[in-house]
N, C-alpha and C positions, 0 to 999 in steps of 0.2 A: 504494500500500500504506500504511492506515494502524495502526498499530498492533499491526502485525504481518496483518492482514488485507487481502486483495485488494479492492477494491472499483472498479466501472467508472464510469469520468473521465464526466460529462454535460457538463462544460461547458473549457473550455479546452486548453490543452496540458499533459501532465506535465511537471515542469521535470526540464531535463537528457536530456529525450526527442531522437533526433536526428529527430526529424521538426521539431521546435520551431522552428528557425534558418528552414528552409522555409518552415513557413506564417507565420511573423511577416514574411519578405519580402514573403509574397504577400498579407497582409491589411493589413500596413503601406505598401503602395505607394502609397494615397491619400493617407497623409501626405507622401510625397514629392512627388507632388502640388500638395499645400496650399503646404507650402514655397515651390516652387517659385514659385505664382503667388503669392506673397507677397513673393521677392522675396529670400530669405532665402540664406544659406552656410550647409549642415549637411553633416553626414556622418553615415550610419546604416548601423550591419552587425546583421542580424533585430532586433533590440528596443534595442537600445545607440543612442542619437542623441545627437550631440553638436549645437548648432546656434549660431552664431555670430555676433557683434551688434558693437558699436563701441562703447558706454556701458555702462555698469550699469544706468542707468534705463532703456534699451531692453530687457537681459535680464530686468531683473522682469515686463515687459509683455509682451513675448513668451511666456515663460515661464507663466503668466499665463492669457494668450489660447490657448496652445496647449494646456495640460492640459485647459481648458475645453472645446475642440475635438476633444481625444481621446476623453473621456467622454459629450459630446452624439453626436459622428458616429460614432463608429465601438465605443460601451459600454467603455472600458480605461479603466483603473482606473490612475493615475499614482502611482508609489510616491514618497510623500512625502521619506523618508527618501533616496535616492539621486537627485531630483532637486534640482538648483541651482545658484546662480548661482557661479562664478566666472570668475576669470580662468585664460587658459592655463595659465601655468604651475604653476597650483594643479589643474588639472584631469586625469583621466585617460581612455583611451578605448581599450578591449582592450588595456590591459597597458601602455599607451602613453602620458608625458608629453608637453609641449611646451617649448622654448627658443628664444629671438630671437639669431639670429646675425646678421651685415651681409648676408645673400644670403636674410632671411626670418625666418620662423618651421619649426620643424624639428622633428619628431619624436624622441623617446630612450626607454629604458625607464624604466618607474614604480622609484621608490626600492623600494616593498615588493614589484615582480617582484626587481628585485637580492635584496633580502632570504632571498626562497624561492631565489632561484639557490643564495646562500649554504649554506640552512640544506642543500639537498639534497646540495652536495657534500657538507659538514660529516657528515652522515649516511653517506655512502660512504666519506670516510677515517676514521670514528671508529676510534682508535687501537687498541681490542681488538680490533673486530669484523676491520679491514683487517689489521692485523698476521696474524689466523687465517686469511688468502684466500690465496689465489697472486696476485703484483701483476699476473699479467694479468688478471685475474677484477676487478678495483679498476679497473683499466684501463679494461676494458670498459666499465662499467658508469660511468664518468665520461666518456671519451667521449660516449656517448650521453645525458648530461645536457646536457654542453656543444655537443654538434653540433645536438642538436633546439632548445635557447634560445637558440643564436646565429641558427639560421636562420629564426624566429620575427620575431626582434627585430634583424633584420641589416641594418632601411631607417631604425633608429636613430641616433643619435650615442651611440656609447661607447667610442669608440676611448682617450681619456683614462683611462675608472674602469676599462680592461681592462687597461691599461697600466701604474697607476699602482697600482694598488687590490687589483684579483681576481685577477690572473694571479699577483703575489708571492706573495698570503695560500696562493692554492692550492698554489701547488709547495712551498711552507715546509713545510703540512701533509702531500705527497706523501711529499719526506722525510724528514720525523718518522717514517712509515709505511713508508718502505724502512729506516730507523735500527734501526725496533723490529723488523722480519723479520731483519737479520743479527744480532741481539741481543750476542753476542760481541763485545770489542775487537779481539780474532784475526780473525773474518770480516771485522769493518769497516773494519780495516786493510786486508788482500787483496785486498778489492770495491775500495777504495779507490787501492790502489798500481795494481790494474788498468787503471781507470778512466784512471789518471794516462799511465798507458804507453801506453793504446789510443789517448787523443785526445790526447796530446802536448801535455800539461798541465805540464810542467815544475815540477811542485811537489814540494819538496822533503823525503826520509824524515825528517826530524826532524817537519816540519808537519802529514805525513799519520798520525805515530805520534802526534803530539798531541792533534790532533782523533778517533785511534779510541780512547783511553787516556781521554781528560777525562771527571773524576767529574761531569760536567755529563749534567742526562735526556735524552732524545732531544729532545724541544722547542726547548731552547736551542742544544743542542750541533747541528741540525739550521738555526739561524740563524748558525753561525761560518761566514769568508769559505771555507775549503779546502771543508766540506761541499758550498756553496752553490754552491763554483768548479768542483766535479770530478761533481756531479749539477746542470749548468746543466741549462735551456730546451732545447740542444741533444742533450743525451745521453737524459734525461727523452723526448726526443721519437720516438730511435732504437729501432725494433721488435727484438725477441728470437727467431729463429726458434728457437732449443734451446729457449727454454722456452714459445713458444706465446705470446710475448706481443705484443703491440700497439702501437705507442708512445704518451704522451701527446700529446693532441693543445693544438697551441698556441693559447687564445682568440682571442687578439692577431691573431696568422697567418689563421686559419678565418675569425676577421670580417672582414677586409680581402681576404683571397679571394674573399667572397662579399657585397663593395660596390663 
């Protein structure tokens, strides 16, 4: 469709067609192929090819030799712009960086998939929009951000920036998000003294009247130790059957279950 008008394809595939991934395996097989009797280390999933040399002066020449090979044998058109040379660690390949540990070279995700991971929580707790949900509905809906990109990206290394990084920023914002639903110092108290009695939290009524009292916004008052202490990782994670809801699911946990 261009410009608002249907018009039929004579020559290639639509992009984003799911036929696409298909017939690039099946018209691209000759270059694996080529590869091969060449000699070379690549990896190719439908049109994405990474291929892998020892020098820089071997990648120009390859590089090089191989666009030429595409456009003589088999008419494809090499996109200038996203081919080139680097090195692993500079380089990406479906979503995927590289790093050198003592047992190899190892795959992780790309900084800018982290980023999107980011921005899509970021979008689901926005503090107006989540405060107006029921927090199982917030619930939901972060899970299933965190379950489909961990198990995407789950033959990664990230156990460190899940640890160290995304798991705090997230639960900080969760509740900022449970702070601004019981909006009263009266409710955040109760939820609170609850909290303390259920899981035998031994924290004490002056501490828990402090933290539901302090002229501090939900943001800050959502990073003091009592908040942090009596909505951990572990209570966060506990499902709600009275009100339908879910628990949050633990990054950290999810990827190591499922490496």
């Amino acid at each position: 469709m261009e410009s608002g008008l249907v018009s039929p394809t004579e020559e290639g595939v639509p992009q984003g067609g799911p036929l696409s991934p298909v017939l690039s395996n099946i018209y691209l097989d000759k270059l694996d192929r080529e590869l091969e009797c060449r000699g070379l280390g690549f990896v190719r999933y439908a049109d994405d090819c990474d291929i892998f040399v020892r020098s820089e002066k071997a990648a120009d020449r390859v590089m090089t030799s191989v666009s030429s090979w595409l456009e003589r044998k088999l008419r494809l058109k090499v996109s200038a712009s996203k081919t080139k040379v680097v090195r692993p660690t500079k380089s990406t390949f479906l979503g995927f960086s590289f790093w050198k540990s003592m047992e190899g070279w190892k795959p992780r995700p790309a900084k800018d998939r982290k980023a999107r991971l980011c921005e899509k929580v970021k979008a689901v707790l926005c503090r107006k929009r989540a405060a107006a949900m029921p927090l199982g509905a917030v619930f939901v809906k972060l899970n299933q951000i965190l379950r489909g990109w961990i198990n995407y990206f789950r033959i990664g290394s990230m156990k460190g920036w899940l640890r160290d990084d995304f798991c705090p920023w997230m639960r900080h914002k969760v509740r900022v998000v449970i702070l601004k639903q019981w909006k009263k110092p009266k409710t955040i108290y109760r939820n609170l003294m609850r909290l303390n009695t259920k899981m035998h939290c031994n924290m004490t009524h002056e501490d828990i009247f402090k933290a539901a009292n302090s002229r501090l916004g939900p943001f800050r008052r959502a990073g003091r130790d009592v908040v942090n202490f009596l909505l951990s990782p572990k209570v966060l994670a506990l499902p709600n059957k009275k009100e339908n809801r879910p628990g949050l699911v633990d990054p950290l946990a999810y990827y190591l279950g499922n490496t």
